[in-house]
C-alpha positions in Angstrom: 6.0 11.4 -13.0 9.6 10.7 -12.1 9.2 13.1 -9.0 5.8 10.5 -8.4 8.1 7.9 -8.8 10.3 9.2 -6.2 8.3 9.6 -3.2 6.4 6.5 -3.8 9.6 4.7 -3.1 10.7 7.0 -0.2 7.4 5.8 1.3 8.6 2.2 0.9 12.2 2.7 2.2 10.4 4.4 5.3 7.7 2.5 6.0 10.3 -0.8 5.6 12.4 1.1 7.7 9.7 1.9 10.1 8.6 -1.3 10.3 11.9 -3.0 10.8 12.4 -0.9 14.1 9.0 -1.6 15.2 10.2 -5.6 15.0 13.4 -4.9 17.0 11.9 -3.0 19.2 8.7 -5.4 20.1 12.0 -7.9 20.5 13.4 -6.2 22.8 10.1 -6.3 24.9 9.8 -9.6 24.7 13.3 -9.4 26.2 13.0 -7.2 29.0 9.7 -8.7 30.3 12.1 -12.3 30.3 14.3 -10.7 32.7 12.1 -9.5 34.5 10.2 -12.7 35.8 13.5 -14.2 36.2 14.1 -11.3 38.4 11.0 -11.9 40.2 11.3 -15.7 40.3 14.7 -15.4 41.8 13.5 -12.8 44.5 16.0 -10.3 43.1 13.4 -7.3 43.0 16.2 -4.6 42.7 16.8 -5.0 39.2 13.7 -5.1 38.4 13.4 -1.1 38.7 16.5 -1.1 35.9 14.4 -3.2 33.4 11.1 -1.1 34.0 13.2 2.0 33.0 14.5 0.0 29.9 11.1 -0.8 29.0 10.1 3.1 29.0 12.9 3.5 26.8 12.0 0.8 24.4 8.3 2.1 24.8 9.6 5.7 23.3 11.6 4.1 20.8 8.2 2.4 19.8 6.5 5.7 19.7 9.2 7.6 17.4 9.5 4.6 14.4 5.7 5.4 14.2 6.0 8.6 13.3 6.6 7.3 9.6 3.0 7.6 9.3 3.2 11.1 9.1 5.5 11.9 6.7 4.5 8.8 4.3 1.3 10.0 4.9 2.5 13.9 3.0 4.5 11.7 0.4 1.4 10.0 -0.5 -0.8 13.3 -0.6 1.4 14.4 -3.2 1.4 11.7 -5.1 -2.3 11.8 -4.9 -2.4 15.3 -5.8 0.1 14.4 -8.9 -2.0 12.1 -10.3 -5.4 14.1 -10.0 -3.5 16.6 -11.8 -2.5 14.1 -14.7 -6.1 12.9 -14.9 -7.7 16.4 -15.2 -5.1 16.8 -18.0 -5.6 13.7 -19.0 -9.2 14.7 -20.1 -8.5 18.0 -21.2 -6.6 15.9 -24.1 -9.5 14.0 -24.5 -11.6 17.1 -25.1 -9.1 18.6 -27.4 -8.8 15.5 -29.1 -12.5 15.1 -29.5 -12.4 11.7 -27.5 -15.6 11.1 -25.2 -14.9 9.9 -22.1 -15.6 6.5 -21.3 -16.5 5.1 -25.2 -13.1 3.9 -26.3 -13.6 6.0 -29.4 -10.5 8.1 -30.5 -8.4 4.6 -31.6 -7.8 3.5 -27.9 -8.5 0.4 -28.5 -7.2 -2.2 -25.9 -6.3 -5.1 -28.2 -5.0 -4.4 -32.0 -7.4 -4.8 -34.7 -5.4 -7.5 -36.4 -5.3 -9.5 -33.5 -6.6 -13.3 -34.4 -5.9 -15.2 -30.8 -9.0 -16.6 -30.0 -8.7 -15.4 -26.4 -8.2 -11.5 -27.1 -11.7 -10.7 -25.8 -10.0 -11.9 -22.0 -7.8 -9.4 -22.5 -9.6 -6.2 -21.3 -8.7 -6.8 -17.8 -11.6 -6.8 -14.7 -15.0 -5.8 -15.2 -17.3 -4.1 -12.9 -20.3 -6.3 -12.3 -22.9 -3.3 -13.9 -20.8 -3.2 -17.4 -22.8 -4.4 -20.0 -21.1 -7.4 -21.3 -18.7 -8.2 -18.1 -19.8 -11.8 -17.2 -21.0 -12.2 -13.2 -20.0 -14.3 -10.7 -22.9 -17.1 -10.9 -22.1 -17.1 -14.8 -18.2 -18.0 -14.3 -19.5 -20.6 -11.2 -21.8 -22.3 -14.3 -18.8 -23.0 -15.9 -17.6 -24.9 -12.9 -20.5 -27.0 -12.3 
């Protein structure tokens, strides 16, 4: 999990990193297009060649800090492909344990048996709205009403 770990937090650095340049470089658009109607408002045309080039420049600068996507996009793929393999061993434990998927059985329990706080039944986290027992939407706005 460590090697997970690890490329999840290269993705991070890179997309940061990524995104960082992208911000620079949409400044120094912003920039170039400035001088450029000053340029033009002052009738001074020539420069306005030496900007347009700047702006390609800027442009492929643009195009190289979004190549992040790729490689985040292989670090995530193997983080995926970590944690399918976890879960499929995941449930080979179960099996071997004798623990059916999806019951709790096995001593998995969520809270601890002893526990007496009189909200411990919040405590198992979201609900899908076809769980039996997980409360719906209209029964939560009752409460409001």
């Amino acid at each position: 999990m460590l090697l997970a770990r690890q490329e999840l937090e290269t993705v991070v650095e890179a997309t940061d990193k990524a995104a960082n340049e992208i911000i620079n470089q949409t400044d120094e658009i912003q920039t170039m297009i400035d001088k450029i109607r000053d340029e033009i408002s002052s009738g001074n045309t020539a420069k306005v060649e030496v900007h347009l080039s700047s702006l390609e420049g800027v442009a492929t600068n643009l195009l190289m800090a979004c190549e992040f996507q790729d490689l985040t996009g292989q670090r995530i793929n193997k983080v995926s492909n970590t944690l399918h393999r976890l879960e499929e061993q995941i449930g080979e434990l179960f099996l071997t344990l004798g623990i059916a998927e999806g019951t709790g059985a096995g001593g998995l329990d969520v809270t601890d048996s002893g526990d007496e706080r009189p909200d411990k039944d919040l405590l198992h986290g979201p609900q899908d709205e076809d769980a039996s027992g997980s409360i719906s939407q209209a029964d939560i706005d009752a409460m409001f009403d």
